[in-house]
PDB file of the backbone (N, CA, C, O) and the ligand in Angstrom, with CONECT records:
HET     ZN  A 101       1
ATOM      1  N   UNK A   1       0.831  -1.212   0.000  1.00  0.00           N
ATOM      2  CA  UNK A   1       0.000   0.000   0.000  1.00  0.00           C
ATOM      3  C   UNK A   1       0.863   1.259   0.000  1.00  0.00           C
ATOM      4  O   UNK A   1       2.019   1.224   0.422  1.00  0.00           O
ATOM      5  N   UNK A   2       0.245   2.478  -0.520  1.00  0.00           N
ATOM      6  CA  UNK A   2       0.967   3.403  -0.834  1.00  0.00           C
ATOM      7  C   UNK A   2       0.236   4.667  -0.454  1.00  0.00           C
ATOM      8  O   UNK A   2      -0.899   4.643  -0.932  1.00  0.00           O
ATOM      9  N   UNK A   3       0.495   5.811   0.268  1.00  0.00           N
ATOM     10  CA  UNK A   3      -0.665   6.817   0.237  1.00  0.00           C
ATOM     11  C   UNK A   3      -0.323   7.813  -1.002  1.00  0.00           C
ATOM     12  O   UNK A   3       0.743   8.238  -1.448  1.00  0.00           O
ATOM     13  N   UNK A   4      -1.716   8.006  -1.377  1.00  0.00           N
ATOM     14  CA  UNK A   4      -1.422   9.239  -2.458  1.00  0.00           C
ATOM     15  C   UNK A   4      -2.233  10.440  -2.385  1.00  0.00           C
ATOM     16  O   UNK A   4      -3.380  10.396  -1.941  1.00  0.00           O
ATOM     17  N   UNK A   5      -1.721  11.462  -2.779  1.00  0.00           N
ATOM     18  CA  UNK A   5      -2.203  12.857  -2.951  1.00  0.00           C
ATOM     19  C   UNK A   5      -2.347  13.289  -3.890  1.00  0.00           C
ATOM     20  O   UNK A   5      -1.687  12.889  -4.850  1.00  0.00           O
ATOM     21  N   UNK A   6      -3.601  14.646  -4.054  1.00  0.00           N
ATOM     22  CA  UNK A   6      -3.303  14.987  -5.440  1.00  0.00           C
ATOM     23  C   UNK A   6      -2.974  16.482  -5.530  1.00  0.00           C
ATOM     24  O   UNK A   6      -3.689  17.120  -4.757  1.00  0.00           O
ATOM     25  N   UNK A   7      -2.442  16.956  -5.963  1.00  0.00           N
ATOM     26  CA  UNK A   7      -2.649  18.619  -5.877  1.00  0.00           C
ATOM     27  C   UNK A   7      -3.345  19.507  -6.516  1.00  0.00           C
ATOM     28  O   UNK A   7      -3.614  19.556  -7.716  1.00  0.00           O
ATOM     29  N   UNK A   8      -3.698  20.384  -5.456  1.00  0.00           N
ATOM     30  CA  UNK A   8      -4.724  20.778  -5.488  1.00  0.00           C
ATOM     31  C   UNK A   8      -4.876  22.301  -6.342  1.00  0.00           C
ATOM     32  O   UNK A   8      -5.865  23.034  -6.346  1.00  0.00           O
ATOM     33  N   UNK A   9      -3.557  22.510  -7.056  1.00  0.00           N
ATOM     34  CA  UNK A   9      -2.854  23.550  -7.321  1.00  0.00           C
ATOM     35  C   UNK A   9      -3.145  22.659  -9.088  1.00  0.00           C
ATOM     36  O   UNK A   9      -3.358  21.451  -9.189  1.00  0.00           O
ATOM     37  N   UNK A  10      -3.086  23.457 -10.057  1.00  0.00           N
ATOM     38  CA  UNK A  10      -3.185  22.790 -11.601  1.00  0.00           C
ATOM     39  C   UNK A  10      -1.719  23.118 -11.709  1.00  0.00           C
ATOM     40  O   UNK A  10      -1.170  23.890 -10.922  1.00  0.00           O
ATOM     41  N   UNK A  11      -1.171  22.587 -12.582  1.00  0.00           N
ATOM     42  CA  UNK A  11       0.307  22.758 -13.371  1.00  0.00           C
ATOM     43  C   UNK A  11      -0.230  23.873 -14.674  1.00  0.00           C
ATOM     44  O   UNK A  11      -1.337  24.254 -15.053  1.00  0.00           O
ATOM     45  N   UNK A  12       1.122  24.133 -15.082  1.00  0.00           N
ATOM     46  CA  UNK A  12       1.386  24.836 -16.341  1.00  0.00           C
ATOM     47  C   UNK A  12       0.065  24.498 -17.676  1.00  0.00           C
ATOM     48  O   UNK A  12      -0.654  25.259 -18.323  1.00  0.00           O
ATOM     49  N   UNK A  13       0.209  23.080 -17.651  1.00  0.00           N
ATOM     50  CA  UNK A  13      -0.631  22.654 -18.534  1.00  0.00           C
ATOM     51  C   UNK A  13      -2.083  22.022 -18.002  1.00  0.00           C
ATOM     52  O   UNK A  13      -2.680  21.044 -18.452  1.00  0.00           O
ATOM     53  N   UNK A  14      -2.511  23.029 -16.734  1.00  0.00           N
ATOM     54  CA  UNK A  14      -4.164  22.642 -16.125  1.00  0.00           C
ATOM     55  C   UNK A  14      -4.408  21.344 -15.984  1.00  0.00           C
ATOM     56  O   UNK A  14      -5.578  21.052 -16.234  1.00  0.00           O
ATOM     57  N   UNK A  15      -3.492  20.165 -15.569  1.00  0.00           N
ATOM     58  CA  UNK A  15      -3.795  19.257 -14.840  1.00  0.00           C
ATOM     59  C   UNK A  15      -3.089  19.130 -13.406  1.00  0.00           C
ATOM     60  O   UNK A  15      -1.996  19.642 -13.161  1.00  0.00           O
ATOM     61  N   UNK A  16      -3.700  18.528 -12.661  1.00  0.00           N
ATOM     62  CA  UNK A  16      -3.324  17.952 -11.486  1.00  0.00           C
ATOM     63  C   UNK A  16      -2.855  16.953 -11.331  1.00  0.00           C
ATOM     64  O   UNK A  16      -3.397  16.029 -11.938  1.00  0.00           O
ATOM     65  N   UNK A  17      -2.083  16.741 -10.781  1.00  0.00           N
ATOM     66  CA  UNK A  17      -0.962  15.887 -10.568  1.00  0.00           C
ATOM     67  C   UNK A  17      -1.039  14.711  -9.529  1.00  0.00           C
ATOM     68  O   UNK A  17      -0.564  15.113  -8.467  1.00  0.00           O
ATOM     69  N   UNK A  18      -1.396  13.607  -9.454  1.00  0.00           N
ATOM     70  CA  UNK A  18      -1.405  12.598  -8.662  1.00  0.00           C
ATOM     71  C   UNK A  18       0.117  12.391  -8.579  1.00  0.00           C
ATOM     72  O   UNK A  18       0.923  12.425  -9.508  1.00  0.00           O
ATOM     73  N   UNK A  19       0.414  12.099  -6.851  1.00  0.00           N
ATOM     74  CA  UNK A  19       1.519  11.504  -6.412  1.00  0.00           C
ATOM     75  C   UNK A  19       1.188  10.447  -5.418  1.00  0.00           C
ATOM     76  O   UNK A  19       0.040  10.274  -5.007  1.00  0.00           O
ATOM     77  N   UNK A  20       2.020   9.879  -5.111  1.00  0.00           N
ATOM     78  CA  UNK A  20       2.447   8.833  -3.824  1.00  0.00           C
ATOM     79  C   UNK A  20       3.317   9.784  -2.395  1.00  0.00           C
ATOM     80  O   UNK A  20       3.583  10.985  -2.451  1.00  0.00           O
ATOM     81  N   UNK A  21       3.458   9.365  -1.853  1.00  0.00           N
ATOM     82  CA  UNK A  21       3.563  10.412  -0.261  1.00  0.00           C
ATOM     83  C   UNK A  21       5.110   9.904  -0.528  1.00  0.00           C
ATOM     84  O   UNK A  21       5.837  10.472   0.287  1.00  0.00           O
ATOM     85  N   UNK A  22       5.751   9.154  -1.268  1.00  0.00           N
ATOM     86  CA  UNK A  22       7.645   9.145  -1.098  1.00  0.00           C
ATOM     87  C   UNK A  22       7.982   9.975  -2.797  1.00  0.00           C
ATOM     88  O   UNK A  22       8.947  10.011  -3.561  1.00  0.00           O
ATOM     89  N   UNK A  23       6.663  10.518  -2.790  1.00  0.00           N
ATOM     90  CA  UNK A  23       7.315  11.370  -4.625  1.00  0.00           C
ATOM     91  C   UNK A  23       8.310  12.481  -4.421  1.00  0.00           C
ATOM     92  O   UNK A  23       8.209  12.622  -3.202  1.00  0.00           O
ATOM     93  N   UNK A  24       8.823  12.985  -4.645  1.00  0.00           N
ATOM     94  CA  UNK A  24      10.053  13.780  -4.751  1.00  0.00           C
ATOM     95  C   UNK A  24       9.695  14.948  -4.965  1.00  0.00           C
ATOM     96  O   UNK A  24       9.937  15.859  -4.173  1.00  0.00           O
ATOM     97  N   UNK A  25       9.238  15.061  -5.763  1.00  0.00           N
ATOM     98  CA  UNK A  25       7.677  16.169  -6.182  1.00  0.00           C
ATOM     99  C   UNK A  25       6.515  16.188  -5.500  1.00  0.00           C
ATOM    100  O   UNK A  25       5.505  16.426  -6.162  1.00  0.00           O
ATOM    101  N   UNK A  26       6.393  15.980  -4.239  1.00  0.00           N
ATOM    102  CA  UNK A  26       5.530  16.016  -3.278  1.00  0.00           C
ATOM    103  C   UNK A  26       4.672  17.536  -3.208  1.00  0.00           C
ATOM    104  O   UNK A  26       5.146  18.339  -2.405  1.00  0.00           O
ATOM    105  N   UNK A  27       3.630  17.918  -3.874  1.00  0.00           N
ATOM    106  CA  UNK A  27       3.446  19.957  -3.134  1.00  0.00           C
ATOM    107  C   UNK A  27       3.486  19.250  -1.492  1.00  0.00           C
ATOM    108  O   UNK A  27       3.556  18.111  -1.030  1.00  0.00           O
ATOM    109  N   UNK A  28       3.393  20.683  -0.935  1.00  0.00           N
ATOM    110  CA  UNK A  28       3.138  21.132   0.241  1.00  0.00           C
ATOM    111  C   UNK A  28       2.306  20.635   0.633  1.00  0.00           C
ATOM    112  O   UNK A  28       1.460  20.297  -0.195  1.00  0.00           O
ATOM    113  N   UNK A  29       2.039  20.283   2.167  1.00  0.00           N
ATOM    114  CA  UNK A  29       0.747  20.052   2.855  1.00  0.00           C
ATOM    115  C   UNK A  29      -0.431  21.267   2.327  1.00  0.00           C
ATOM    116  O   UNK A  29      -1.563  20.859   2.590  1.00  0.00           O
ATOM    117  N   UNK A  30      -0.441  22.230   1.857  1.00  0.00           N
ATOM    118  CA  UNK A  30      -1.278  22.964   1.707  1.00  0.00           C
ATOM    119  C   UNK A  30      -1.692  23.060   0.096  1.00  0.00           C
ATOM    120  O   UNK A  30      -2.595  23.689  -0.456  1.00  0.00           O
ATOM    121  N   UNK A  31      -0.856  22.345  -0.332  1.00  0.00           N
ATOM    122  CA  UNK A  31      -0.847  22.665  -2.091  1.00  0.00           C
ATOM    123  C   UNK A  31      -1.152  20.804  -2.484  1.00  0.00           C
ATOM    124  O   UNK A  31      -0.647  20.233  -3.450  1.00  0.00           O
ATOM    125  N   UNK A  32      -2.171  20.082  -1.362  1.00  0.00           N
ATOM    126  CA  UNK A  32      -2.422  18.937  -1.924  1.00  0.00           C
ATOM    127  C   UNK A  32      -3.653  18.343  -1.225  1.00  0.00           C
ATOM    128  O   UNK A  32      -4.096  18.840  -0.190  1.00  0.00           O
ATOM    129  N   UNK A  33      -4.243  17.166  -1.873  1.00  0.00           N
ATOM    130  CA  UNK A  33      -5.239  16.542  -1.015  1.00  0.00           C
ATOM    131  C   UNK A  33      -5.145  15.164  -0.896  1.00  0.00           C
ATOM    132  O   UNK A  33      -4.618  14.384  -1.689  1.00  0.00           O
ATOM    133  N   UNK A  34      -5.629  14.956   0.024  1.00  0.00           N
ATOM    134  CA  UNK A  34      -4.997  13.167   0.423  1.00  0.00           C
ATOM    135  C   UNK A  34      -5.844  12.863  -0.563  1.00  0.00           C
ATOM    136  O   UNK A  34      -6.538  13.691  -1.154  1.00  0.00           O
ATOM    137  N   UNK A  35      -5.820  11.681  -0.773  1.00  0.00           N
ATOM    138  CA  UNK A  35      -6.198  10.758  -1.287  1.00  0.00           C
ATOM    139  C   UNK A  35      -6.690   9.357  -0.879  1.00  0.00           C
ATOM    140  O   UNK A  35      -7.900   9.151  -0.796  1.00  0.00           O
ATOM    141  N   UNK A  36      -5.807   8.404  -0.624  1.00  0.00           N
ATOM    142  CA  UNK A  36      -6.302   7.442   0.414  1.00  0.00           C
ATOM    143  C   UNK A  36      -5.237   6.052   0.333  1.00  0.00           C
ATOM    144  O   UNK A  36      -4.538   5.910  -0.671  1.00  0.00           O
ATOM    145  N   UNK A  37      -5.206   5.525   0.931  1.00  0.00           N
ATOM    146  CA  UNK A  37      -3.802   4.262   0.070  1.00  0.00           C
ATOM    147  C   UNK A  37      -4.763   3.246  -0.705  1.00  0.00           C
ATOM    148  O   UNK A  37      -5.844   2.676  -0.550  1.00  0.00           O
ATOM    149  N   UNK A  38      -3.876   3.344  -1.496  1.00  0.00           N
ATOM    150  CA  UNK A  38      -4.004   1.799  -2.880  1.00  0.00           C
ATOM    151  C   UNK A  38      -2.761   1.634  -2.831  1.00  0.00           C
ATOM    152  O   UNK A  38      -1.785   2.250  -2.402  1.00  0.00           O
ATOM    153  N   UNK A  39      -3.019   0.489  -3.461  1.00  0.00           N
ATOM    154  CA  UNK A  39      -1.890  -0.801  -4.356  1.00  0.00           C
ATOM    155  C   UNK A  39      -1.027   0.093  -5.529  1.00  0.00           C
ATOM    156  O   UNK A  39       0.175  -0.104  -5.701  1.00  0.00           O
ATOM    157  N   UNK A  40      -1.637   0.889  -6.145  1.00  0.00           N
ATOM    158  CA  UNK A  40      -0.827   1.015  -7.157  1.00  0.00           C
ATOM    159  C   UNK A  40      -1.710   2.333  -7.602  1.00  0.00           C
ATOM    160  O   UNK A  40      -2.930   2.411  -7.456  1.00  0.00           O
ATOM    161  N   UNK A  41      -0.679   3.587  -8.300  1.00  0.00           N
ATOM    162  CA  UNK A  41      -1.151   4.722  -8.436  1.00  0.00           C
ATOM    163  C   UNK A  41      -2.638   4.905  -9.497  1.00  0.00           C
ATOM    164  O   UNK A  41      -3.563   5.713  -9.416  1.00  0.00           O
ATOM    165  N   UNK A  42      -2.433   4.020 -10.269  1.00  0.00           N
ATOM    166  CA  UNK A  42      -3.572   3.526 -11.275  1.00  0.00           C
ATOM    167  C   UNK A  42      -4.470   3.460 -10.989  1.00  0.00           C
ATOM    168  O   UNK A  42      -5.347   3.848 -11.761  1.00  0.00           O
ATOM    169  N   UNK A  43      -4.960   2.714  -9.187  1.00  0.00           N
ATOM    170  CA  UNK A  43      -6.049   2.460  -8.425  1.00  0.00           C
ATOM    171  C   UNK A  43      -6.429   3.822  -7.677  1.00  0.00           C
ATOM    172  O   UNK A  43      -7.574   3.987  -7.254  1.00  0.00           O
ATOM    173  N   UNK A  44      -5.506   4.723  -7.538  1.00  0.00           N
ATOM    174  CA  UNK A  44      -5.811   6.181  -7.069  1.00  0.00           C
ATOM    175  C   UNK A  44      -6.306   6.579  -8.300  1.00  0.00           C
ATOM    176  O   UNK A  44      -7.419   7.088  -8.430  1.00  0.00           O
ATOM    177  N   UNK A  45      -5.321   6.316  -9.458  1.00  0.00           N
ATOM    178  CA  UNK A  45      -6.523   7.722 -10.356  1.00  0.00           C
ATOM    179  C   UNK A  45      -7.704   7.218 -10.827  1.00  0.00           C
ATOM    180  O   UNK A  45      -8.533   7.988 -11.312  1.00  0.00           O
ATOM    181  N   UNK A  46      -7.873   6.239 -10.771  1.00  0.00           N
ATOM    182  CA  UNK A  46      -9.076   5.336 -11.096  1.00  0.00           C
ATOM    183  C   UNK A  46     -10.698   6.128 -10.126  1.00  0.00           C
ATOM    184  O   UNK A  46     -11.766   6.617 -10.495  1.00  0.00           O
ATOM    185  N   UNK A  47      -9.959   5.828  -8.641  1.00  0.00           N
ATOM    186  CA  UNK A  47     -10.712   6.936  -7.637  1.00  0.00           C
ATOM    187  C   UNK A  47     -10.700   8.477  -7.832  1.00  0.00           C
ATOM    188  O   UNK A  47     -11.725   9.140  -7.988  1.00  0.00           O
ATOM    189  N   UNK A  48      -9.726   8.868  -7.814  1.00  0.00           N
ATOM    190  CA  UNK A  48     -10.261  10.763  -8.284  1.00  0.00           C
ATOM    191  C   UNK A  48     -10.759  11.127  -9.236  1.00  0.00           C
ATOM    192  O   UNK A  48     -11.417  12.167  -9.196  1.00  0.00           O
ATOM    193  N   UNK A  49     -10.567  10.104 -10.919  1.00  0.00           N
ATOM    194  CA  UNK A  49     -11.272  10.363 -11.686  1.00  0.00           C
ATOM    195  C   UNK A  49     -12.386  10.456 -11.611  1.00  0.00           C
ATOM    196  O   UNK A  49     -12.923  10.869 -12.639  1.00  0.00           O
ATOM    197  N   UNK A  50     -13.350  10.130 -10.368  1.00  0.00           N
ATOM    198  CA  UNK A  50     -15.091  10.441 -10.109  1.00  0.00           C
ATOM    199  C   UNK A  50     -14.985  11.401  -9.844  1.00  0.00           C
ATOM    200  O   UNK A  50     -15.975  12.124  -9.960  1.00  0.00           O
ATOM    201  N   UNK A  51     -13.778  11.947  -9.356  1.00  0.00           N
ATOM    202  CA  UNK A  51     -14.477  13.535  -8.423  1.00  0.00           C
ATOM    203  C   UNK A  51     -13.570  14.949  -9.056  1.00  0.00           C
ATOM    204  O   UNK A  51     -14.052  16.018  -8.680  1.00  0.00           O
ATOM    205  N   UNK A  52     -12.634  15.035  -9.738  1.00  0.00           N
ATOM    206  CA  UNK A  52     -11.985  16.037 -10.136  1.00  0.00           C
ATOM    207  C   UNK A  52     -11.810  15.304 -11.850  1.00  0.00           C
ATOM    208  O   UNK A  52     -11.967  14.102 -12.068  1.00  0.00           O
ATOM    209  N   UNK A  53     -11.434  16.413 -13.001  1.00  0.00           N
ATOM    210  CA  UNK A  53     -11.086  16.146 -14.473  1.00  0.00           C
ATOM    211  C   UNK A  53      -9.614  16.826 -14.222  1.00  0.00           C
ATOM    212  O   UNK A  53      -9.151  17.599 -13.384  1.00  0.00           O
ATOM    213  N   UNK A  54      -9.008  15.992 -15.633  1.00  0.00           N
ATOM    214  CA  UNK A  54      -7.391  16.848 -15.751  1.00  0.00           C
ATOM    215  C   UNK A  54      -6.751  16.349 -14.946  1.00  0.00           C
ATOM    216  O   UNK A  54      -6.083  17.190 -14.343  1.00  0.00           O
ATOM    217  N   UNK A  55      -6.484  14.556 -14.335  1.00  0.00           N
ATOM    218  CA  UNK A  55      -5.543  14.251 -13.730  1.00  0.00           C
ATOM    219  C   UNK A  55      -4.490  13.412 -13.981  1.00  0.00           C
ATOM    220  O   UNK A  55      -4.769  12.430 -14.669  1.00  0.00           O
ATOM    221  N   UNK A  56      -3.779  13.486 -13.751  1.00  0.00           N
ATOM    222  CA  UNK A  56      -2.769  12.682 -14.453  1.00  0.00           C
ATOM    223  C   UNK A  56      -1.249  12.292 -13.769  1.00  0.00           C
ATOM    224  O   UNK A  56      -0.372  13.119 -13.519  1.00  0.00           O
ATOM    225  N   UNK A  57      -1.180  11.057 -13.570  1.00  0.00           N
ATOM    226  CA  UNK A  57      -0.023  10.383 -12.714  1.00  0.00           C
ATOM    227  C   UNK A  57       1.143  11.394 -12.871  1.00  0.00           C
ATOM    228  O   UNK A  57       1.501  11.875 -13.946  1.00  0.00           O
ATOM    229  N   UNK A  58       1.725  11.670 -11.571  1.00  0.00           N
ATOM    230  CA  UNK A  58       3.288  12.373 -12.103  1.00  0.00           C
ATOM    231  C   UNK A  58       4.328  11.392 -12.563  1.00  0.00           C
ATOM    232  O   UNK A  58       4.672  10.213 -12.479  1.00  0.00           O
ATOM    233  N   UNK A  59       4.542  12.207 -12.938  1.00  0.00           N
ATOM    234  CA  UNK A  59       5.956  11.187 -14.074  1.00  0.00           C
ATOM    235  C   UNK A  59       7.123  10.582 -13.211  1.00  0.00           C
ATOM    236  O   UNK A  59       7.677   9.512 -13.465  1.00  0.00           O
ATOM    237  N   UNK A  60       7.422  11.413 -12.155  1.00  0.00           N
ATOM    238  CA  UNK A  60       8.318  11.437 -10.970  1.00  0.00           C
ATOM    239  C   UNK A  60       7.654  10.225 -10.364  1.00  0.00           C
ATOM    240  O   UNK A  60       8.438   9.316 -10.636  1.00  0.00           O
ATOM    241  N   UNK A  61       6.595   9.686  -9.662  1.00  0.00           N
ATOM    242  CA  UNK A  61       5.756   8.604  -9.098  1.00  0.00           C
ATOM    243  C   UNK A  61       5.903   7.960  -9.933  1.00  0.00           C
ATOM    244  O   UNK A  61       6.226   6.864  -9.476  1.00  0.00           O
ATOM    245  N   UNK A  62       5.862   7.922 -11.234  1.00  0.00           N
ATOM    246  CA  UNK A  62       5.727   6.374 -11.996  1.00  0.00           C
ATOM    247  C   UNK A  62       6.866   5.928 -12.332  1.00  0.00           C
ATOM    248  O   UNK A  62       6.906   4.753 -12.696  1.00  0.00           O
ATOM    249  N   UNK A  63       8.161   6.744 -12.310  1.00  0.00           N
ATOM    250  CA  UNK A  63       9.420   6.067 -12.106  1.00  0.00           C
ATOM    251  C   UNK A  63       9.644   5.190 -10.854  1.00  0.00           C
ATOM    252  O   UNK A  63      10.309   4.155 -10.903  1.00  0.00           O
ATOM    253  N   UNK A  64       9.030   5.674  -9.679  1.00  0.00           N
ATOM    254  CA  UNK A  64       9.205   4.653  -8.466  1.00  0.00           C
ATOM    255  C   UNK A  64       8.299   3.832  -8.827  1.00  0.00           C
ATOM    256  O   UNK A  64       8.575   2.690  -8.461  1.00  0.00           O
ATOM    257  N   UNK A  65       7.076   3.935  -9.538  1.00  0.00           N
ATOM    258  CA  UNK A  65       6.324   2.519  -8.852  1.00  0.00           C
ATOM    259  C   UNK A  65       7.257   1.230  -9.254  1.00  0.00           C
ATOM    260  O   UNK A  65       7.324   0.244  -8.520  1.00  0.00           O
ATOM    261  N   UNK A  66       8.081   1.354 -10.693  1.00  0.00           N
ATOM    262  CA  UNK A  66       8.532   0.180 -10.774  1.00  0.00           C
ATOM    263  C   UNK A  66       9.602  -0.581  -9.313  1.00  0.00           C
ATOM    264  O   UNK A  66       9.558  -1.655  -8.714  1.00  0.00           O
ATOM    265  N   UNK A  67      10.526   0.715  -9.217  1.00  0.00           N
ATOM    266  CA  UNK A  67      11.019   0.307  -7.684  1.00  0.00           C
ATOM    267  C   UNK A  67      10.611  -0.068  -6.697  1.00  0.00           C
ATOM    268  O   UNK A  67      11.328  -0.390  -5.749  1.00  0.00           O
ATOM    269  N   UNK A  68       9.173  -0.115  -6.707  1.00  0.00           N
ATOM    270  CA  UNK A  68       8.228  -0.251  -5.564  1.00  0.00           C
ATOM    271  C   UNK A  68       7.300  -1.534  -5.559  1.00  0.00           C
ATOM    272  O   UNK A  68       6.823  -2.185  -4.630  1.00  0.00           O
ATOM    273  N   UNK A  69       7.211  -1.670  -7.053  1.00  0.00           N
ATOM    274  CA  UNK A  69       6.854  -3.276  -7.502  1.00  0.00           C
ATOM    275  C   UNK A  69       8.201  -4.033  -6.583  1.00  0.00           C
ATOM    276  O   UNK A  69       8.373  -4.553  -5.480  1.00  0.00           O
ATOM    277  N   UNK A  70       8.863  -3.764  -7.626  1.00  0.00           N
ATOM    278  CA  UNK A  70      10.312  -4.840  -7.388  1.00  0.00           C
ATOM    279  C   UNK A  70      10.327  -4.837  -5.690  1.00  0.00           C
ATOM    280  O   UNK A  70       9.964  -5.866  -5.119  1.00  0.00           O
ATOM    281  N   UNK A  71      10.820  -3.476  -4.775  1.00  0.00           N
ATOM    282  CA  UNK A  71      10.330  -4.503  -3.624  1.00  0.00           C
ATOM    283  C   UNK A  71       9.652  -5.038  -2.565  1.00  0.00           C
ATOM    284  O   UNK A  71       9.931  -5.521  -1.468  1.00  0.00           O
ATOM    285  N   UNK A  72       8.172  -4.689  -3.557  1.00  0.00           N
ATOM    286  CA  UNK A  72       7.123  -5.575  -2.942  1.00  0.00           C
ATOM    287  C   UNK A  72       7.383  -6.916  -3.140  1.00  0.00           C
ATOM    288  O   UNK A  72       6.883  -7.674  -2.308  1.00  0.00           O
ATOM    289  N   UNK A  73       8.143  -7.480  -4.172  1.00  0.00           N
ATOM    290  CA  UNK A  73       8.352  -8.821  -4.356  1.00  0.00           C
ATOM    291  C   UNK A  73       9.434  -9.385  -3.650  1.00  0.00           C
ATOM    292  O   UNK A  73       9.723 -10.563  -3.860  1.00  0.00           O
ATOM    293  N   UNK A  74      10.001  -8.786  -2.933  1.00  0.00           N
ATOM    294  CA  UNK A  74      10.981  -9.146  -2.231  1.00  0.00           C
ATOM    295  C   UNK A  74       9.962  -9.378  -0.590  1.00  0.00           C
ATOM    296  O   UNK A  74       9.992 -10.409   0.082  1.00  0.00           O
ATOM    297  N   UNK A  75       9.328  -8.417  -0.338  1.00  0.00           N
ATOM    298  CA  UNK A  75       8.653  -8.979   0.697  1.00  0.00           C
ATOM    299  C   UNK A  75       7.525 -10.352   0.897  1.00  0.00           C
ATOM    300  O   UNK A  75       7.147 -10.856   1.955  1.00  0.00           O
ATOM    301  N   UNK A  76       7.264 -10.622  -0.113  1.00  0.00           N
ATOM    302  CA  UNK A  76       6.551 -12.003  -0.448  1.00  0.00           C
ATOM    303  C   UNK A  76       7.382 -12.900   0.004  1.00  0.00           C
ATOM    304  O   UNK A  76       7.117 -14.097  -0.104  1.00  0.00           O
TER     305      UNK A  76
HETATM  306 ZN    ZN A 101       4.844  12.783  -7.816  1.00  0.00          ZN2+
END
């Protein structure tokens, strides 16, 4: 499980940005909104897509998830 946020702030190009809480690119406590933990960031935007338009995984988060796959499989 992973917690994610989204911000609540639009980017340059008017989307919002879904992250994971170890993104690097984290906004501010004030420049985001929880989200809730899932498995995988896919299962977050899957959920905000009911309630906000214009979102879209950060690029920064989807470089870790693979790191984050890999070691979830190590904990198995
Ligand atoms: Zn991010």
């Amino acid at each position: 499980m992973k917690f994610f946020y989204i911000s609540s702030k639009a980017n340059d190009d008017n989307q919002f940005l879904l992250h994971n809480r170890d993104c690097p690119d984290l906004p501010s406590k004030y420049e985001r909104d929880y989200v809730g933990p899932f498995n995988s960031a896919s299962e977050a935007l899957r959920l905000v897509l009911t309630k906000k338009e214009n979102i879209k995984i950060c690029p920064m988060c989807d470089c870790n998830r693979e790191v984050y796959i890999i070691s979830q499989k190590h904990e198995l």
